[in-house]
Biopython code that builds the backbone (N, CA, C, O; Angstrom):
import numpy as np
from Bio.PDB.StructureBuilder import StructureBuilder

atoms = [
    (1, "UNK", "N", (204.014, -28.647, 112.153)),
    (1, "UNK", "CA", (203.656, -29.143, 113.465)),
    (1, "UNK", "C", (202.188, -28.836, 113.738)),
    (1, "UNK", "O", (201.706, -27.706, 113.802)),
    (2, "UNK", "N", (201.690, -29.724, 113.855)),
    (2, "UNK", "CA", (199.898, -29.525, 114.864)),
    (2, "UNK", "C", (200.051, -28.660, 115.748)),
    (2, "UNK", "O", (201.162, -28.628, 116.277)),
    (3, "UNK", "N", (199.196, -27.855, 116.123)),
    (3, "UNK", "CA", (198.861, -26.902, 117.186)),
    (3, "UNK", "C", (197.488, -26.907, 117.806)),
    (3, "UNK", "O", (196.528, -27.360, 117.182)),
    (4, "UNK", "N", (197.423, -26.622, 118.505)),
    (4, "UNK", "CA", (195.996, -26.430, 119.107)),
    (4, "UNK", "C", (196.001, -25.421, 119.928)),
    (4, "UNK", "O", (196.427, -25.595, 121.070)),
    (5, "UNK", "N", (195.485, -24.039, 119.474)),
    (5, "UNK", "CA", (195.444, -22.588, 120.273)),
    (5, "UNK", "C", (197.086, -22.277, 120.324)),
    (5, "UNK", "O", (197.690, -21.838, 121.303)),
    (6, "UNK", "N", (197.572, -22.566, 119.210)),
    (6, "UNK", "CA", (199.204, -22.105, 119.110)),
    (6, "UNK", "C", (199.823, -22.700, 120.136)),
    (6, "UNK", "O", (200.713, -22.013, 120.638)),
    (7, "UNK", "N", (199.583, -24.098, 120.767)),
    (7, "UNK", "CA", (200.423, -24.430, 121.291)),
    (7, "UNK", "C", (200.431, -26.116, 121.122)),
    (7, "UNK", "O", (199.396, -26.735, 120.873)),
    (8, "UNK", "N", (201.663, -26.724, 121.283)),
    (8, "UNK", "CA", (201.902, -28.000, 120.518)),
    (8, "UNK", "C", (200.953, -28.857, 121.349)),
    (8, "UNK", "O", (200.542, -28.621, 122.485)),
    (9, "UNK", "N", (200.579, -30.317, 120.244)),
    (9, "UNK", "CA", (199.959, -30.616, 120.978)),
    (9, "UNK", "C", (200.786, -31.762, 121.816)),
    (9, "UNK", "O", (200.119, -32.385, 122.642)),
    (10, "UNK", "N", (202.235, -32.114, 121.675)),
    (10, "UNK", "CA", (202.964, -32.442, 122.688)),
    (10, "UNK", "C", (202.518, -32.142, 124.329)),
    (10, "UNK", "O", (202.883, -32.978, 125.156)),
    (11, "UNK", "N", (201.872, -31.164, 124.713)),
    (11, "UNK", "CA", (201.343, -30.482, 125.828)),
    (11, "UNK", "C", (200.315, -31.665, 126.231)),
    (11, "UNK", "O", (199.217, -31.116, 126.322)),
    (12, "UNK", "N", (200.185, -33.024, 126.507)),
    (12, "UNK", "CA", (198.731, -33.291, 126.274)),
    (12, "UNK", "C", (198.388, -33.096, 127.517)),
    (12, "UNK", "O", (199.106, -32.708, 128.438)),
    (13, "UNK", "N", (196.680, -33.520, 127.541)),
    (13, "UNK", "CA", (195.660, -32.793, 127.972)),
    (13, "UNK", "C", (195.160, -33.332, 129.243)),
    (13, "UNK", "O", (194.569, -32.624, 130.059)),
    (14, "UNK", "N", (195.479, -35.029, 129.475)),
    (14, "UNK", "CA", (195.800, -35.885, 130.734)),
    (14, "UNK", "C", (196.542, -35.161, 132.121)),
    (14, "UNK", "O", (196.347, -35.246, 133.334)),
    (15, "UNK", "N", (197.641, -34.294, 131.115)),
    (15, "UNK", "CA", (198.835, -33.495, 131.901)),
    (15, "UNK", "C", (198.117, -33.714, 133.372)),
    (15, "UNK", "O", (198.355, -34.515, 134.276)),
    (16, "UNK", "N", (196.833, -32.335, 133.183)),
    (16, "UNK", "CA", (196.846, -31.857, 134.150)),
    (16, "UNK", "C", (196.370, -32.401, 134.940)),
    (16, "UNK", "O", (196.539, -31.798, 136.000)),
    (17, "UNK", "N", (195.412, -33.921, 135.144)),
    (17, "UNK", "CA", (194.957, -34.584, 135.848)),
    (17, "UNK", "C", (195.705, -35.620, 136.870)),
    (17, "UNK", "O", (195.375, -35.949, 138.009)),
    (18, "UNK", "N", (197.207, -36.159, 135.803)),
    (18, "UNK", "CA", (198.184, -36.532, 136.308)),
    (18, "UNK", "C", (199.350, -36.498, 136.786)),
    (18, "UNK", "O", (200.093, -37.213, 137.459)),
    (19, "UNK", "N", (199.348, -35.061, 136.067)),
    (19, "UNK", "CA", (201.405, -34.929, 136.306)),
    (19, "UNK", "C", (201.362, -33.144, 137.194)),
    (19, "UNK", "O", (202.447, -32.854, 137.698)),
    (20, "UNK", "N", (200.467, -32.290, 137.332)),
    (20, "UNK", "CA", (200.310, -31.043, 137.495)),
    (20, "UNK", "C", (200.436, -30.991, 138.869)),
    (20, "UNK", "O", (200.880, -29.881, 139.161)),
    (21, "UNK", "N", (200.236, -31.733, 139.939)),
    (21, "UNK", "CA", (200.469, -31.489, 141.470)),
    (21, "UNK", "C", (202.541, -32.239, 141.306)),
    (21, "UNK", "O", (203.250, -31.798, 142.210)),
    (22, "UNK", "N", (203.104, -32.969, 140.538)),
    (22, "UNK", "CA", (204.310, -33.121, 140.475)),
    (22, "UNK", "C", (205.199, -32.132, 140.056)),
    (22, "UNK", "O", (206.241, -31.793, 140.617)),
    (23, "UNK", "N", (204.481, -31.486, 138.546)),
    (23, "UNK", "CA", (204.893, -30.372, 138.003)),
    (23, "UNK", "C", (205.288, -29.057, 139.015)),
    (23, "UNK", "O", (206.374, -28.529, 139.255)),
    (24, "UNK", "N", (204.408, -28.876, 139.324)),
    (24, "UNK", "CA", (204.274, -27.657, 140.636)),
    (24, "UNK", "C", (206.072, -27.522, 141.437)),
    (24, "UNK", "O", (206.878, -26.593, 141.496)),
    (25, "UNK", "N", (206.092, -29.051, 141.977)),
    (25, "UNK", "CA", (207.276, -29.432, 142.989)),
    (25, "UNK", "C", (208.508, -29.480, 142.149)),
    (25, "UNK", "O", (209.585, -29.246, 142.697)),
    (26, "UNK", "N", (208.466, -29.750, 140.916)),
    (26, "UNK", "CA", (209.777, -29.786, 140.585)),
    (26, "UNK", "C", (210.061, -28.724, 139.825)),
    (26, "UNK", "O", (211.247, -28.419, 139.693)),
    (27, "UNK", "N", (208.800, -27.770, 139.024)),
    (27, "UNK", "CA", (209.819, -27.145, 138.288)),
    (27, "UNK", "C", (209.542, -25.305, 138.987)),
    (27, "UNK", "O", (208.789, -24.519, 138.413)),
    (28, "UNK", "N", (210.136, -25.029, 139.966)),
    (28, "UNK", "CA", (210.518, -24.250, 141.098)),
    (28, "UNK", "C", (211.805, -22.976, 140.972)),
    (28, "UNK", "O", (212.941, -22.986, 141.447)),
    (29, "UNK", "N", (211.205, -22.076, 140.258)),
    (29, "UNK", "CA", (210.001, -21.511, 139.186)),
    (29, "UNK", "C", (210.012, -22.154, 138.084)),
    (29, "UNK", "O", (210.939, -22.638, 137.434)),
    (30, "UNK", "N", (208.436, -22.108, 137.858)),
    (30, "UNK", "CA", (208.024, -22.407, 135.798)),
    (30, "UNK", "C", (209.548, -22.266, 134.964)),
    (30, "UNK", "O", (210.391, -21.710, 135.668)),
    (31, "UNK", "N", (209.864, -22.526, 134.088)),
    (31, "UNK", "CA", (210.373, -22.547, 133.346)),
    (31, "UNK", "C", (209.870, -21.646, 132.421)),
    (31, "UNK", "O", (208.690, -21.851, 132.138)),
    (32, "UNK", "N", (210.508, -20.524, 131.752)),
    (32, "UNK", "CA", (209.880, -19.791, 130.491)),
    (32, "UNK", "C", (209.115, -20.347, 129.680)),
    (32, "UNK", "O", (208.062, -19.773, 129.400)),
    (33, "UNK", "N", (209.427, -21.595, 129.090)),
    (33, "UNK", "CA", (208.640, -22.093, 128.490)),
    (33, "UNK", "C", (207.240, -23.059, 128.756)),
    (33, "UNK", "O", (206.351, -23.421, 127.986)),
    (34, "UNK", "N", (207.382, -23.204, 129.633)),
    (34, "UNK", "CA", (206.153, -24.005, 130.728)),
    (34, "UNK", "C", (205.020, -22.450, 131.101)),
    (34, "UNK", "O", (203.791, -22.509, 131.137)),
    (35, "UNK", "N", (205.920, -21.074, 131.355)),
    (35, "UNK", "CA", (204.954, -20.357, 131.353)),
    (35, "UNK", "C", (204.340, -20.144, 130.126)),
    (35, "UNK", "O", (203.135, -20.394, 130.078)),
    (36, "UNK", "N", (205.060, -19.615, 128.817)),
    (36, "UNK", "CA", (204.337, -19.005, 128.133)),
    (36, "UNK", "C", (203.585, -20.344, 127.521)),
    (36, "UNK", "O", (202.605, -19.930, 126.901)),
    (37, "UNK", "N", (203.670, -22.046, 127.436)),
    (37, "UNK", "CA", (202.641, -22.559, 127.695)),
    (37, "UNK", "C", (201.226, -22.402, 128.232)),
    (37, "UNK", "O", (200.217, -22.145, 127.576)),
    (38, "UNK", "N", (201.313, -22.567, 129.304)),
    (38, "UNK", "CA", (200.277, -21.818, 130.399)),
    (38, "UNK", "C", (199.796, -20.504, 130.172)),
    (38, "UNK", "O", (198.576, -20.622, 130.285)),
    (39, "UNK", "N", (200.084, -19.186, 129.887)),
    (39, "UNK", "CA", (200.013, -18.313, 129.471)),
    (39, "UNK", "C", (199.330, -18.189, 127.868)),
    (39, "UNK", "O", (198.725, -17.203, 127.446)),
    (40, "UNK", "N", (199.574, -19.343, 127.182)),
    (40, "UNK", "CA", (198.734, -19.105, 126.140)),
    (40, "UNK", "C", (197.646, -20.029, 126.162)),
    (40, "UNK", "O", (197.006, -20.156, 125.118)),
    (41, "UNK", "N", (197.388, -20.561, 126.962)),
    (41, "UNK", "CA", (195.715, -21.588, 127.568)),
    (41, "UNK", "C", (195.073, -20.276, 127.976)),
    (41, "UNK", "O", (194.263, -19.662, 127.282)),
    (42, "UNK", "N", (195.650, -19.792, 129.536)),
    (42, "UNK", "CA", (194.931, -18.964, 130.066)),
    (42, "UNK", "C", (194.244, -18.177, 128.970)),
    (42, "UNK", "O", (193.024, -18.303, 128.865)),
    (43, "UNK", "N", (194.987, -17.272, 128.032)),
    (43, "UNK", "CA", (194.669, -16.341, 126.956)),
    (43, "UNK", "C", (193.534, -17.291, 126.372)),
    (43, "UNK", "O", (192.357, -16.934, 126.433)),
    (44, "UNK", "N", (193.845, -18.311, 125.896)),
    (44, "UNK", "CA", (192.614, -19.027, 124.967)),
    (44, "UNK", "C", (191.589, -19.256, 125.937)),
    (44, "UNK", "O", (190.709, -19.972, 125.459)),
    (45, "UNK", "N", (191.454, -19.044, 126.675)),
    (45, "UNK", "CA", (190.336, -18.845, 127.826)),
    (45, "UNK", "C", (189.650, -20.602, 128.371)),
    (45, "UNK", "O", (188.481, -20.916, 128.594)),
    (46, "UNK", "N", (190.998, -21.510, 128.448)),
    (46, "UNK", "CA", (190.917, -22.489, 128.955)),
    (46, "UNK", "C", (190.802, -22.446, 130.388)),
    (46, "UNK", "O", (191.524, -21.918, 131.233)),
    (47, "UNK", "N", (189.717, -23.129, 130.484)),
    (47, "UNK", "CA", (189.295, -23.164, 132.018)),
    (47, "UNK", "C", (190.024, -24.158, 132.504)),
    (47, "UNK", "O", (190.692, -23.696, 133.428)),
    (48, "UNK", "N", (190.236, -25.274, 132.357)),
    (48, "UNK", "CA", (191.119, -26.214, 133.444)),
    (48, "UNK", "C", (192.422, -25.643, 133.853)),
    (48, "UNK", "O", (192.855, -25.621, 135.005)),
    (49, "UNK", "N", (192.995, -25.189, 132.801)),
    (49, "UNK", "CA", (194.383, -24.135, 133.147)),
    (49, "UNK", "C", (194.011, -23.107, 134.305)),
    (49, "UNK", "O", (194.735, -22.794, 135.250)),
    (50, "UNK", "N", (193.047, -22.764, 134.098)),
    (50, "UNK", "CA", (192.351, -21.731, 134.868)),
    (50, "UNK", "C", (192.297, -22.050, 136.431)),
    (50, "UNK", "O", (192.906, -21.487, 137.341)),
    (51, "UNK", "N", (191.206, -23.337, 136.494)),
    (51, "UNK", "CA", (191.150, -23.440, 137.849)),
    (51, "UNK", "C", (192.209, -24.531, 138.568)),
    (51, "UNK", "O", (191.970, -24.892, 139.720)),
    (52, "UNK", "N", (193.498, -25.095, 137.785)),
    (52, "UNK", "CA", (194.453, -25.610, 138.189)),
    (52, "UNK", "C", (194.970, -24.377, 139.428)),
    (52, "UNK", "O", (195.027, -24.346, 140.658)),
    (53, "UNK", "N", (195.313, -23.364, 138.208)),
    (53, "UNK", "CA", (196.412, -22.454, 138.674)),
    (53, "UNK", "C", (195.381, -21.673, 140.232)),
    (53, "UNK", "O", (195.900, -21.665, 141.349)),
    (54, "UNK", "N", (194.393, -21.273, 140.066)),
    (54, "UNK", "CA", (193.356, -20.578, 141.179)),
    (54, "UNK", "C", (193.331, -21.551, 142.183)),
    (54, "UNK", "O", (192.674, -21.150, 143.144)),
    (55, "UNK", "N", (193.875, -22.880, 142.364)),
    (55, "UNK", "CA", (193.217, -23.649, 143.117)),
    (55, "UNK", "C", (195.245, -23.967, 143.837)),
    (55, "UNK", "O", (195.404, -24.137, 145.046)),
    (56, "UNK", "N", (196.064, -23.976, 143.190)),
    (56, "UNK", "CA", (197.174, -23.441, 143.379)),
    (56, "UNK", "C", (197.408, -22.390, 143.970)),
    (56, "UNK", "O", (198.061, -22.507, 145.008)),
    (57, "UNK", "N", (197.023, -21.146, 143.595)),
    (57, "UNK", "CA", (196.667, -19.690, 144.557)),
    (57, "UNK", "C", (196.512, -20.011, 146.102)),
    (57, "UNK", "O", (197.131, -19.825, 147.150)),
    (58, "UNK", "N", (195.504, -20.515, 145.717)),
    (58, "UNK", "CA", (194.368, -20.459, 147.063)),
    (58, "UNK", "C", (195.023, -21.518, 148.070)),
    (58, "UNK", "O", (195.126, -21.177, 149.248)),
    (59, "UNK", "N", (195.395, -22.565, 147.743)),
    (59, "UNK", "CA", (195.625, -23.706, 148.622)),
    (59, "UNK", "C", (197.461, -24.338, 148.900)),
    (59, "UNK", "O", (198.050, -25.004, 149.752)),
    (60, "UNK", "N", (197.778, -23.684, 147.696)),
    (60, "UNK", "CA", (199.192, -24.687, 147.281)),
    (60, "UNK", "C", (199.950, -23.308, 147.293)),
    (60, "UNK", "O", (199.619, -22.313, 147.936)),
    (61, "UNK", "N", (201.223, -23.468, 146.308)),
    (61, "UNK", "CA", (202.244, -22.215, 146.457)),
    (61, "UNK", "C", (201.945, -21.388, 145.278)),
    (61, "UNK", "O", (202.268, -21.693, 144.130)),
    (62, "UNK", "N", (201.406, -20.484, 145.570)),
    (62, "UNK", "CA", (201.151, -19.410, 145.307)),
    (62, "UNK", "C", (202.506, -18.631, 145.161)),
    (62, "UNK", "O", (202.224, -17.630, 144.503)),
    (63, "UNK", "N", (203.257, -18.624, 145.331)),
    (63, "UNK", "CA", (204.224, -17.826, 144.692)),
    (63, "UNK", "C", (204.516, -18.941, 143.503)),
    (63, "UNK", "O", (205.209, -18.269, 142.739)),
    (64, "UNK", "N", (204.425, -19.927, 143.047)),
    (64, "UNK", "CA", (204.494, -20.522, 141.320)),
    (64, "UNK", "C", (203.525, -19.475, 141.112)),
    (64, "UNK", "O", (203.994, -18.802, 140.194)),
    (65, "UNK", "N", (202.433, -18.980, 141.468)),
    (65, "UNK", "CA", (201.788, -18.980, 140.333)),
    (65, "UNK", "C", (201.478, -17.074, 139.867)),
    (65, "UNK", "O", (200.576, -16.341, 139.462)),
    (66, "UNK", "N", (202.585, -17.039, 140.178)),
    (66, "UNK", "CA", (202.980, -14.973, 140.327)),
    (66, "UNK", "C", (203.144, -14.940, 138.440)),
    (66, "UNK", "O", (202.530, -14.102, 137.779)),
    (67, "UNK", "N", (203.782, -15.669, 137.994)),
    (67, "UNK", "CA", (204.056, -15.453, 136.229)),
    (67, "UNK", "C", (202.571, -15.485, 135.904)),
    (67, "UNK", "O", (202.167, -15.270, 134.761)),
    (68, "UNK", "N", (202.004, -15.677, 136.622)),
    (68, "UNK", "CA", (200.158, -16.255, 135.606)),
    (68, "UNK", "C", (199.715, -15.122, 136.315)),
    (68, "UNK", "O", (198.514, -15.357, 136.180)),
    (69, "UNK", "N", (199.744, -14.042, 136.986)),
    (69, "UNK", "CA", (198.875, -13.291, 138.150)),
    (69, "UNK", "C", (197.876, -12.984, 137.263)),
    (69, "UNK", "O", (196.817, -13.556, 137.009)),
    (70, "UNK", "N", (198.375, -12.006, 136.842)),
    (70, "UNK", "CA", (197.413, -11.023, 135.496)),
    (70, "UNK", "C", (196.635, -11.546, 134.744)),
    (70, "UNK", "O", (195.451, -11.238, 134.600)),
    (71, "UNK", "N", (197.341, -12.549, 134.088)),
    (71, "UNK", "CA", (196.108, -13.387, 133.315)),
    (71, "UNK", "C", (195.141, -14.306, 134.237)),
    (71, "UNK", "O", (193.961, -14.293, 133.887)),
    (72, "UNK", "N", (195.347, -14.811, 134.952)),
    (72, "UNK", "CA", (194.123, -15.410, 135.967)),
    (72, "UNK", "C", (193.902, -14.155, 136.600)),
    (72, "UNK", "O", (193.670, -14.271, 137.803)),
    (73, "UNK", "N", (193.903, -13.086, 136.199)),
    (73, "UNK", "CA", (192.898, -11.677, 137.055)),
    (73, "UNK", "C", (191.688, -11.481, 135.643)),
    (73, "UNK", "O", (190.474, -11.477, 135.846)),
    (74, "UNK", "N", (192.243, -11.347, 134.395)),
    (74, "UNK", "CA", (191.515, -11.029, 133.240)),
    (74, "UNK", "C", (191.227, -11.987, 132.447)),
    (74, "UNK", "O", (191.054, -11.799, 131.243)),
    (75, "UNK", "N", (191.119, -13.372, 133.128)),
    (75, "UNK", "CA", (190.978, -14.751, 132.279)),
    (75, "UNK", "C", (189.255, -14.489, 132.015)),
    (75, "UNK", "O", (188.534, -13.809, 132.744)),
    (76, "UNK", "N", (188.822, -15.244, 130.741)),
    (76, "UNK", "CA", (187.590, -15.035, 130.239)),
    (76, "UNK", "C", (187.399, -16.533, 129.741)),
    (76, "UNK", "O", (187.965, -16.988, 128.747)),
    (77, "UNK", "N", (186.891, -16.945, 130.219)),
    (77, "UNK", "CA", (186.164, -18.201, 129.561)),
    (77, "UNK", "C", (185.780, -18.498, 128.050)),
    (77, "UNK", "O", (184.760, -17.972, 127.606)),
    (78, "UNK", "N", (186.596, -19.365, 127.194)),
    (78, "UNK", "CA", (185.699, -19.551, 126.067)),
    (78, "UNK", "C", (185.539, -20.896, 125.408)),
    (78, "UNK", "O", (186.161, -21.851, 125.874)),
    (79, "UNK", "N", (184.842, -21.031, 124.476)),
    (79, "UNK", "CA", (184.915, -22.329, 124.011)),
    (79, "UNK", "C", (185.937, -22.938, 123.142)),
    (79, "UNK", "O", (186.286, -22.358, 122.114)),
    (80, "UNK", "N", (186.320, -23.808, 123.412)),
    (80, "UNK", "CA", (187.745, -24.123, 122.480)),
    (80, "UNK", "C", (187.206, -23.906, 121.205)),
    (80, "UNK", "O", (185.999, -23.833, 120.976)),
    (81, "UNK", "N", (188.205, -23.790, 120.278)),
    (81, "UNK", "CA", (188.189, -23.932, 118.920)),
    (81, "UNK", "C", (188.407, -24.839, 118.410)),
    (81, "UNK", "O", (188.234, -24.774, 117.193)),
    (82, "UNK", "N", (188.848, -26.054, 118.911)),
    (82, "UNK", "CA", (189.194, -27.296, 118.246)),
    (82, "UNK", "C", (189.411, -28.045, 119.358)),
    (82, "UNK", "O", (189.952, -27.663, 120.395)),
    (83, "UNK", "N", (188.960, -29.163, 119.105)),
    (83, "UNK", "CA", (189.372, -30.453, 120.083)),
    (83, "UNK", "C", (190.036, -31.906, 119.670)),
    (83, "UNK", "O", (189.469, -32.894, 119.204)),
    (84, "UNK", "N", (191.139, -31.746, 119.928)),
    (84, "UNK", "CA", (192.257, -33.343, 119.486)),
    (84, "UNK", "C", (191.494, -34.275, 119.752)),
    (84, "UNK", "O", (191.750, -35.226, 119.014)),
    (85, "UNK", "N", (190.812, -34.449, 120.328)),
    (85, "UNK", "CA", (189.482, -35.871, 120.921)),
    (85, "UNK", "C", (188.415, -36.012, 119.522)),
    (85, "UNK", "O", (187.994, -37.021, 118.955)),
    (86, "UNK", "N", (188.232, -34.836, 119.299)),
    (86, "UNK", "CA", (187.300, -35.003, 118.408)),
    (86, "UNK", "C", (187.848, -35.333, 116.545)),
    (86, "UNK", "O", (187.262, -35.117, 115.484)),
    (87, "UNK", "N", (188.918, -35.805, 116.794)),
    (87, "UNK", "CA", (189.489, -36.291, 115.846)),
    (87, "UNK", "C", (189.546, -37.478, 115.530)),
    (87, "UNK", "O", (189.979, -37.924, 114.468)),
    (88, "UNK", "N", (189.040, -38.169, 116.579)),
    (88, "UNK", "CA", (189.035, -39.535, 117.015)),
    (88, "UNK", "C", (187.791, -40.590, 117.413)),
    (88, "UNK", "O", (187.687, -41.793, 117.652)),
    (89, "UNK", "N", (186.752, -39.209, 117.328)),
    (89, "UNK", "CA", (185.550, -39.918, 117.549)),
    (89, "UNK", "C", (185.250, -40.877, 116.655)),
    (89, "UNK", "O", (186.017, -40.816, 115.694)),
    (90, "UNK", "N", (184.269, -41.936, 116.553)),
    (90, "UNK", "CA", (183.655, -42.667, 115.841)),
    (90, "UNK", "C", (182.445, -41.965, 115.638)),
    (90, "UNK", "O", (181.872, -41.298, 116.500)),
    (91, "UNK", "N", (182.031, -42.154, 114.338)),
    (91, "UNK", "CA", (180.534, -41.304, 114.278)),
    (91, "UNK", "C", (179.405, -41.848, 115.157)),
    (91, "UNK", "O", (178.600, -41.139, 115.761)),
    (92, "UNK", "N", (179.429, -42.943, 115.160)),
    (92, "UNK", "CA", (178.490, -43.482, 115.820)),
    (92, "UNK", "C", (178.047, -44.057, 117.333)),
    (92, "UNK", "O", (176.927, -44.536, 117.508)),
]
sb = StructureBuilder()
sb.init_structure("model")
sb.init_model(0)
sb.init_chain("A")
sb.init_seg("    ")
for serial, (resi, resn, name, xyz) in enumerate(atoms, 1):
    if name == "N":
        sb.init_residue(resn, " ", resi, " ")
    sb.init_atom(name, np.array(xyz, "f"), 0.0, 1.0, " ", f" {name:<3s}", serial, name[0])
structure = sb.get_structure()
């Protein structure tokens, strides 16, 4: 199976632009596996995961986002290691 930061790339990356304010409402709490999803972005120091969930905190329900506390306290920014897009570029 493909991975990207150990996690499938079934996860795609649109998700969060389209389906993540739906996600929120229906799955009431995360699902184990939806966290340790999320939980292994945060760790890879993915920022959109990042400021989904902070912007969730701050504005939306904040109790979803109690499984992520810790890691959005010690989240660190980094550069991905690989990008599924860039698999696809044209050189030119």
């Amino acid at each position: 199976m493909n991975t990207l930061n150990n996690v499938p790339f079934y996860f795609p990356f649109y998700f969060l632009s389209y389906f993540w304010d739906e996600l929120v409402k229906l799955a009431k709490p995360p699902s184990k596996a939806l966290v340790y999803v999320i939980k292994t972005k945060l760790r890879a120091g993915n920022k959109d995961f990042h400021n989904k969930l902070f912007a969730e905190q701050e504005f939306g329900n904040s109790k979803w986002v109690e499984p992520f506390k810790q890691d959005l306290e010690s989240f660190k920014e980094r550069e991905p290691t690989a990008d599924i897009s860039s698999d696809n570029d044209v050189p030119f």
